[in-house]
N, C-alpha and C positions, 0 to 999 in steps of 0.2 A: 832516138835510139830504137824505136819499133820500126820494124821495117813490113810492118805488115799493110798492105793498101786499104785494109777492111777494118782495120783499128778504128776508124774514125767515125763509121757509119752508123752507130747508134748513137754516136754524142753529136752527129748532126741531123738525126731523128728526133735526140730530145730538143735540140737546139731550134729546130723547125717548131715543135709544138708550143715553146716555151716562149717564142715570138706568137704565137696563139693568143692573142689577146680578146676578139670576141668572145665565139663559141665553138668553133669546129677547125681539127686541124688543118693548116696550109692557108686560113681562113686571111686573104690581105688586105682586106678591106674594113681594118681599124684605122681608127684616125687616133693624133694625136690629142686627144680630149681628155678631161680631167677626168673621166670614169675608165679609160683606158690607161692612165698613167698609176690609179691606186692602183688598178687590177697587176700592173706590171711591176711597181714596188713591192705587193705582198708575193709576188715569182721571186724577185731578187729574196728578200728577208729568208721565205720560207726555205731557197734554196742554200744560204750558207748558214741551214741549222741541220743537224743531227736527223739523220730518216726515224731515230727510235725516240727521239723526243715528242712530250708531250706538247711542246710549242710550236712544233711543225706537224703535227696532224694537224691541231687546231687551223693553223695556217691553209695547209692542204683541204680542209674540208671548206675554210670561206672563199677558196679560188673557185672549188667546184660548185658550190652555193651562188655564186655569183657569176661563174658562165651558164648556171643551169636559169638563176633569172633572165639574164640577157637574151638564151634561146627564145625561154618561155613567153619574153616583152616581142621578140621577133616575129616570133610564130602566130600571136595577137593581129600584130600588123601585115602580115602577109593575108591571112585568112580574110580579115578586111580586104583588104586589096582584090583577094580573087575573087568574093564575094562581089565587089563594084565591078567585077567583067577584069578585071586585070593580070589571068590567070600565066599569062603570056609573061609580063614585065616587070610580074611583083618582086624576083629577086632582083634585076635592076632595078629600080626603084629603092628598095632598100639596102643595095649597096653603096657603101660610103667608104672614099676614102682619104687619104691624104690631099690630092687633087683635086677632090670635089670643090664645086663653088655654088655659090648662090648665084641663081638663073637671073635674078632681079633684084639688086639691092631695095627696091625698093618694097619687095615682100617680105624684106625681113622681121618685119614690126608685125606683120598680121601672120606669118609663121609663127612668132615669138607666142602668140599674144592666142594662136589655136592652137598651139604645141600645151601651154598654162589650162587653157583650158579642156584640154583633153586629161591633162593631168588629175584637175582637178574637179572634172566634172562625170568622168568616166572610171572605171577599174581597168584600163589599158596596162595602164603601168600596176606596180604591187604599191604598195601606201610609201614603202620606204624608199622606194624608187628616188635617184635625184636626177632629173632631166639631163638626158645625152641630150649632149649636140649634135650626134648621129641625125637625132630623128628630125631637126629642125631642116637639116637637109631634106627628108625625105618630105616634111611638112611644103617644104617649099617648091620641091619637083610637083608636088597635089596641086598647088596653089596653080601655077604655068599649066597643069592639066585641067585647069577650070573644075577639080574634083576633090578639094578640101572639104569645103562643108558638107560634101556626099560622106566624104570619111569619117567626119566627125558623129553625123546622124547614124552612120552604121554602127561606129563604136559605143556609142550612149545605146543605142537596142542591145548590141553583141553584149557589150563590156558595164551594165550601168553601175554608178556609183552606189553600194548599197551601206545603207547607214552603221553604222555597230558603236555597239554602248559601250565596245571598249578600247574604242582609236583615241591616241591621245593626241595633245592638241602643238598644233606646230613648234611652237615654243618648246615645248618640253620632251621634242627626240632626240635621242642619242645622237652626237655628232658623227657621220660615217669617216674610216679612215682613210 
C-alpha cells in the first residue's frame, strides 16, 4: 500500500548491518561458525523485544561487547601479521568466509593443535575467548606460508600470557550462550 520507492531503504540499511555478524558493517566475510550463529541468535532475540525494555539493552550492549572483542582479537592478529612483513596481505589473510577451505588437509592437526596453543599460551585471545574457527583458517593459510611458528613467537613477545591470582580455573566458567 506504500507507494513510496524510498520506504524501504533504511529497513535495508538495517537489514545489511544486522547480517553484520563479525565486526564492521557490509562486513561478508563471517562464516557459518558456532561464535557467528550465538552472535546471530542474540540479533534475532534482541530484535523481537521492546527498544525500552530492560532485556533488550542488556541484549544490545552483549552484541556490541562482543563485536567490540572480535575487532579487538582481529586487530591482535593483523598487527602480528604486519609486524612479520605482511603489511600488504594481512587483511586477506584474515578474511574468512563461507568458501574458505583448508590449503591442506593434512595441517589441520597442527593448525588445531597452534590455534590451542596460542590460545593457551599467549593473551591473543581475551581468557573468555572460545576459539573461532575463523582463526584456524587463518592458522592454516601461516602454516602454507612456512610462517606459523614466526606468528606464534611474535604473539608470546606481543601478547604474553600473564598470570593473575584471580583467573578461574577452566572448570568452573560460566557456560557462554
Amino acid at each position: 500500500s506504500n507507494n513510496n520507492p524510498y520506504a524501504s531503504f533504511g529497513a535495508t540499511l538495517a537489514r545489511d548491518e544486522e547480517q553484520n555478524l563479525w565486526s564492521t558493517p557490509h562486513d561478508v566475510t563471517h562464516t557459518e561458525a558456532d561464535d557467528d550463529r550465538v552472535l546471530y541468535n542474540m540479533i534475532v532475540v534482541r530484535n523481537q523485544l521492546d527498544k525500552d525494555s530492560e532485556e533488550w539493552q542488556k541484549l544490545n550492549y552483549d552484541i556490541y561487547t562482543l563485536r567490540q572483542t572480535r575487532k579487538e582479537v582481529r586487530s591482535r592478529w593483523k598487527h602480528i601479521l604486519e609486524d612479520l612483513g605482511f603489511q600488504k596481505e594481512a587483511d586477506s589473510l584474515l578474511s574468512v568466509t563461507k568458501l574458505s577451505i583448508i590449503s591442506d588437509s593434512q595441517n589441520m592437526s597442527k593448525a588445531r593443535d597452534i590455534l590451542l596453543k596460542l590460545s593457551e599460551e599467549t593473551n591473543i585471545f581475551p581468557t573468555s575467548w572460545e576459539l573461532s574457527e575463523r582463526y584456524l583458517f587463518v592458522v592454516d593459510r601461516l602454516i602454507a606460508l612456512d610462517a606459523a611458528d614466526e606468528f606464534f613467537k611474535m604473539a608470546s613477545t606481543v601478547y604474553p600470557k600473564r598470570p593473575s591470582r584471580d583467573r578461574v580455573d577452566e572448570s568452573q566458567k560460566a557456560p557462554q550462550c
